[in-house]
MARDRENLO-143321 format. One record per residue: residue number from 0; residue in one letter; x, y, z of N, C-alpha, C in turn. Coordinates in nm, 3 decimals. Example, Ala and Ser with C-alpha at 12.3 -4.5 7.8 and 13.67 -1.06 7.14 Angstrom:
SITE    n  res      n.X      n.Y      n.Z     ca.X     ca.Y     ca.Z      c.X      c.Y      c.Z
SITE    0    A    1.319   -0.569    0.780    1.230   -0.450    0.780    1.320   -0.330    0.780
SITE    1    S    1.285   -0.225    0.708    1.367   -0.106    0.714    1.290    0.003    0.787
This chain:
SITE    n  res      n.X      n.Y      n.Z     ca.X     ca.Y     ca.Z      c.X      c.Y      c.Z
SITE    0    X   14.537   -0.090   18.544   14.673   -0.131   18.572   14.725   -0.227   18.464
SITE    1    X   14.643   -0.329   18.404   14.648   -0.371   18.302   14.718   -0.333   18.178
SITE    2    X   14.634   -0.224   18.132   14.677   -0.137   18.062   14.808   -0.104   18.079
SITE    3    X   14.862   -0.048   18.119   14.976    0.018   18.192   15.117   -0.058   18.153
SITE    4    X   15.066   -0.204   18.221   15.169   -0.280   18.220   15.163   -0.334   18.074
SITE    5    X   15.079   -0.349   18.021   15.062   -0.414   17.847   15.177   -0.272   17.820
SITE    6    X   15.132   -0.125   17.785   15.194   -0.012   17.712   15.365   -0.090   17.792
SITE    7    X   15.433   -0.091   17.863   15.573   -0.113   17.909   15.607   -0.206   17.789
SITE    8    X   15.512   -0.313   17.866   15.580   -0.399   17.794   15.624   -0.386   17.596
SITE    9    X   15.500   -0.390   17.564   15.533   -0.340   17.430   15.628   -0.275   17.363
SITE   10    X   15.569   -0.166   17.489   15.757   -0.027   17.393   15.881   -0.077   17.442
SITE   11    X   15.902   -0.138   17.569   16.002   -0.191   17.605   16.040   -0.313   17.501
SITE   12    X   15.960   -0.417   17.408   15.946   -0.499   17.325   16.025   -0.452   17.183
SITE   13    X   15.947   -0.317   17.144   15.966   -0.233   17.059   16.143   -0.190   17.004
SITE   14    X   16.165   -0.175   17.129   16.257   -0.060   17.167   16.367   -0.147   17.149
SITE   15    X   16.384   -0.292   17.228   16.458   -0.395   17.245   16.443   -0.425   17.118
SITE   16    X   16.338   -0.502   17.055   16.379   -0.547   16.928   16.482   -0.470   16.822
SITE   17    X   16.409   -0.333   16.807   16.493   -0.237   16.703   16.667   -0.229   16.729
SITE   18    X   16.664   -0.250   16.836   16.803   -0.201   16.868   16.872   -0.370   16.838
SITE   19    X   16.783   -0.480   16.888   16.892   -0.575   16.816   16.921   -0.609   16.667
SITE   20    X   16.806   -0.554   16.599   16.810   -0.559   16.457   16.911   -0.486   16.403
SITE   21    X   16.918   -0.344   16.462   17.057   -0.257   16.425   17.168   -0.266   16.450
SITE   22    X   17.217   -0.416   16.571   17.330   -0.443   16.604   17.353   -0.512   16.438
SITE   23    X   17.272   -0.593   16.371   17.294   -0.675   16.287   17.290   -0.619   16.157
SITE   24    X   17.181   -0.502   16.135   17.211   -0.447   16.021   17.111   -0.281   16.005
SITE   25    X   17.220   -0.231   16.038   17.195   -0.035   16.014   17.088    0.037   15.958
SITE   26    X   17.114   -0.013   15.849   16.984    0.007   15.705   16.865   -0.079   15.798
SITE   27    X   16.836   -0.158   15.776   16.705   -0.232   15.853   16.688   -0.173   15.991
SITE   28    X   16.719   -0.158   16.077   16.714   -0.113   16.233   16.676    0.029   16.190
SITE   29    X   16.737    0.120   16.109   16.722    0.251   16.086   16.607    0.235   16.038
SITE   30    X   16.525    0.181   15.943   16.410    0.167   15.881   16.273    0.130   15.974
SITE   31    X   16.351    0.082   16.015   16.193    0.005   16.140   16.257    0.108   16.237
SITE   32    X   16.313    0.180   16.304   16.317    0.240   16.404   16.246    0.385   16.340
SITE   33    X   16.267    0.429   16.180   16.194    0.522   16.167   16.081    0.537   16.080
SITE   34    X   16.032    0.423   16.112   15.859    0.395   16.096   15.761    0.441   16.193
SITE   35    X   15.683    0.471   16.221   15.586    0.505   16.292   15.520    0.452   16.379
SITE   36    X   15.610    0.325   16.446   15.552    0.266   16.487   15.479    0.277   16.621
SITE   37    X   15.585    0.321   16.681   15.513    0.416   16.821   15.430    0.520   16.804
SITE   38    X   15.427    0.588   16.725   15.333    0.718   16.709   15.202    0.613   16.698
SITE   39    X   15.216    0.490   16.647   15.059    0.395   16.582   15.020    0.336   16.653
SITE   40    X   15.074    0.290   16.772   15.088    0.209   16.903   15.017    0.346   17.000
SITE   41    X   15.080    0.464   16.968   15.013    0.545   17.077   14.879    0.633   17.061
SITE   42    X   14.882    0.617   16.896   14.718    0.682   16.908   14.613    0.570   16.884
SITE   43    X   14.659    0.431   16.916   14.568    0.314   16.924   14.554    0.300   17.091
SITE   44    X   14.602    0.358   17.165   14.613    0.391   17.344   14.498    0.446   17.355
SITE   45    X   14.546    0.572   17.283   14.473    0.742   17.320   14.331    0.676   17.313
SITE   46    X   14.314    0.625   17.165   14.162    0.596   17.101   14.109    0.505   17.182
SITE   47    X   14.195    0.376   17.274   14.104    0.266   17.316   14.061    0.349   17.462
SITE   48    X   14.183    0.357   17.488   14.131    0.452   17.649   14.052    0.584   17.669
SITE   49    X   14.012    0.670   17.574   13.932    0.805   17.551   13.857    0.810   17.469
SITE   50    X   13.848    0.719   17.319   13.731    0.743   17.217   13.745    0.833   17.193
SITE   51    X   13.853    0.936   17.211   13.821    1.098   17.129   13.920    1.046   17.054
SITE   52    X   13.816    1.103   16.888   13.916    1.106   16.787   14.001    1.257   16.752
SITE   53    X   13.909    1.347   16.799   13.980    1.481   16.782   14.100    1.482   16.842
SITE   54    X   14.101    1.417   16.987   14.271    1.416   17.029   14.343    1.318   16.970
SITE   55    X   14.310    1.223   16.909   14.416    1.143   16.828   14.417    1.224   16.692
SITE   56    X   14.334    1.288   16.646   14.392    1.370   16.493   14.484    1.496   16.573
SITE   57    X   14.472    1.502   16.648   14.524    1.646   16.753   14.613    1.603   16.740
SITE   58    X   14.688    1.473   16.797   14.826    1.366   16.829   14.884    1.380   16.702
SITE   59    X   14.828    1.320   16.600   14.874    1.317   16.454   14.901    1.440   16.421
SITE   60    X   14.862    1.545   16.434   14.906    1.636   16.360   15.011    1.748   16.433
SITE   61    X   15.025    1.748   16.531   15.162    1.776   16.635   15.271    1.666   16.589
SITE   62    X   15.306    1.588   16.619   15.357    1.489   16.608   15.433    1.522   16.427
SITE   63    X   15.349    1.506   16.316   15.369    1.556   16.215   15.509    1.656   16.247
SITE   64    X   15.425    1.784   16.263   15.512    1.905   16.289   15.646    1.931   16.392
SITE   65    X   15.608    1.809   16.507   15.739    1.817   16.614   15.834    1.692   16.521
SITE   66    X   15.781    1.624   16.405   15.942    1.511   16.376   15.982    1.580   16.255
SITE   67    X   15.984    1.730   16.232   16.046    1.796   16.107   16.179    1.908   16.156
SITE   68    X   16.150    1.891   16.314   16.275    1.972   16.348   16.394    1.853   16.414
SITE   69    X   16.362    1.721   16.428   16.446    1.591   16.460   16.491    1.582   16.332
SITE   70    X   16.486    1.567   16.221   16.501    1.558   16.116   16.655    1.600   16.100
SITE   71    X   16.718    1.701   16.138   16.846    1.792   16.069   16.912    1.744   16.171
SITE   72    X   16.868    1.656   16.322   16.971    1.652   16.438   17.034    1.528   16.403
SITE   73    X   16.959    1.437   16.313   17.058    1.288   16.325   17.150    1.361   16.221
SITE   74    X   17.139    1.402   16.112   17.267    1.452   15.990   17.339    1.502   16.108
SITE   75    X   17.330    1.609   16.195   17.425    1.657   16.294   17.487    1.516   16.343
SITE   76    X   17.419    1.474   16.426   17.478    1.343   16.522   17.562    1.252   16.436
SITE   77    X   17.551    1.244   16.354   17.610    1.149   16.208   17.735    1.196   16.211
SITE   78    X   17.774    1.310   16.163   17.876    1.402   16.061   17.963    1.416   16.192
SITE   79    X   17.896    1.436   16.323   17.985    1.455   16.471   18.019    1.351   16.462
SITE   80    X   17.961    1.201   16.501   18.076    1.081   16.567   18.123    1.057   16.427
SITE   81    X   18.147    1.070   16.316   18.196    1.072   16.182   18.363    1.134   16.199
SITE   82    X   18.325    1.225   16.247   18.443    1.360   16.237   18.505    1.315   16.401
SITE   83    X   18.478    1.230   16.488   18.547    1.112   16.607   18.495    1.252   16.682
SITE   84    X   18.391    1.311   16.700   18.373    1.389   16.855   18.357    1.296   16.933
SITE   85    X   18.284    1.355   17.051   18.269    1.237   17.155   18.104    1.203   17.141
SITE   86    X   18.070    1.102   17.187   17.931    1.073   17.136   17.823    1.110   17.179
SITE   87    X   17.919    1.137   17.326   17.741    1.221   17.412   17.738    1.378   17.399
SITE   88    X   17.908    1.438   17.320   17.848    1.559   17.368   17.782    1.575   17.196
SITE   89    X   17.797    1.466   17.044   17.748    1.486   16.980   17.587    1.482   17.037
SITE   90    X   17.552    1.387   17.071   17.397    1.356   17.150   17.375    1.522   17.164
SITE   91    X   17.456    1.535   17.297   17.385    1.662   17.337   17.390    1.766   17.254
SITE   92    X   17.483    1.778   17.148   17.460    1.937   17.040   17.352    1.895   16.980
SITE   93    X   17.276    1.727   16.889   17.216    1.734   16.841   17.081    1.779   16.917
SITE   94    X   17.054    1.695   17.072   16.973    1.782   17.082   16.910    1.928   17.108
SITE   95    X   17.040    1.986   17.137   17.048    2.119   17.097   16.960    2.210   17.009
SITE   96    X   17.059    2.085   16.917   16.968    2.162   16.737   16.858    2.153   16.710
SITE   97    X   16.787    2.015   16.760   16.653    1.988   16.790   16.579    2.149   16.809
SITE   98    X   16.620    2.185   16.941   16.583    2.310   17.000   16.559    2.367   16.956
SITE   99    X   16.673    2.388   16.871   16.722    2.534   16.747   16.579    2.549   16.619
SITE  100    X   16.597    2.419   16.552   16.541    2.419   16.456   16.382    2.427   16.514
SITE  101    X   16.319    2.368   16.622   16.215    2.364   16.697   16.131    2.491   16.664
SITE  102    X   16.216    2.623   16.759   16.201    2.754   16.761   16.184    2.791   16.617
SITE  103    X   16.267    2.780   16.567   16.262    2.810   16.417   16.149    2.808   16.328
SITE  104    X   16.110    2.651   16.318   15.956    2.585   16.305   15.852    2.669   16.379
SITE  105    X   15.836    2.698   16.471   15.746    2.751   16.520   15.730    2.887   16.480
SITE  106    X   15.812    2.935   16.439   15.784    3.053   16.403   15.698    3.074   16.218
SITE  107    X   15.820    2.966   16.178   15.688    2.971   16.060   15.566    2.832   16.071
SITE  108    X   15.578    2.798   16.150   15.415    2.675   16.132   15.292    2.776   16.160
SITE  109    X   15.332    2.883   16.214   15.245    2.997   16.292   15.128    3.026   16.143
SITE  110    X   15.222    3.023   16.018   15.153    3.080   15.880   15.105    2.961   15.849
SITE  111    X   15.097    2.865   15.883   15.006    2.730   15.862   14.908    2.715   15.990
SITE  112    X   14.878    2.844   16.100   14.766    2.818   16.159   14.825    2.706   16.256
SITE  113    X   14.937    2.693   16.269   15.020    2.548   16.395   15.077    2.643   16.492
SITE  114    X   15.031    2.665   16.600   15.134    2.712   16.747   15.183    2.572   16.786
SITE  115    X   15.303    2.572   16.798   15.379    2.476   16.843   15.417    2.484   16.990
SITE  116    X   15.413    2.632   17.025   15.427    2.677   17.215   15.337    2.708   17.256
């Protein structure tokens, strides 16, 4: 239970900090928000609570392959509240595209030996 409540707190820590840094400055908040930091926080979980390293290289290397189809949705989400759409239904096309590009990926990670479904 320990555990549990340490992981909240942290990402909740995490999560809070980044976002006040980006009230103050874009470039910095954007930078630390797209660092790794949770992906490093979560296969230091996986490893203390299971000792399998195969599922933390397992973690790492999904992970890899699922943040290359996020990649094209913030340029979407950008160029939408840019162009004054509305912000959630930009949210929701980007994650849309997420989707889009997802499927897409998966079809060729298949020739790199990656099932993604």
């Amino acid at each position: 239970m320990a555990m549990l409540i340490l992981k909240y707190a942290v990402s909740a820590l995490l999560i809070v900090g980044v976002s006040e840094i980006a009230k103050n400055s874009e470039k910095l908040g954007a930078f630390i928000g797209a660092l790794p930091l949770v992906t490093i926080i979560i296969l230091c979980w996986v490893y203390i609570e299971t000792k399998d390293t195969h599922k933390v290289a397992e973690y790492s290397k999904y992970t890899f392959w699922y943040v290359l189809p996020t990649l094209p949705s913030m340029l979407i989400f950008a160029w939408m509240v840019n162009k004054e759409f509305n912000v959630a239904l930009s949210g929701f096309l980007s994650i849309a595209s997420v989707l889009l590009f997802l499927w897409i990926l998966s079809l060729f990670s298949v020739k790199f030996g990656v099932k993604l479904f």
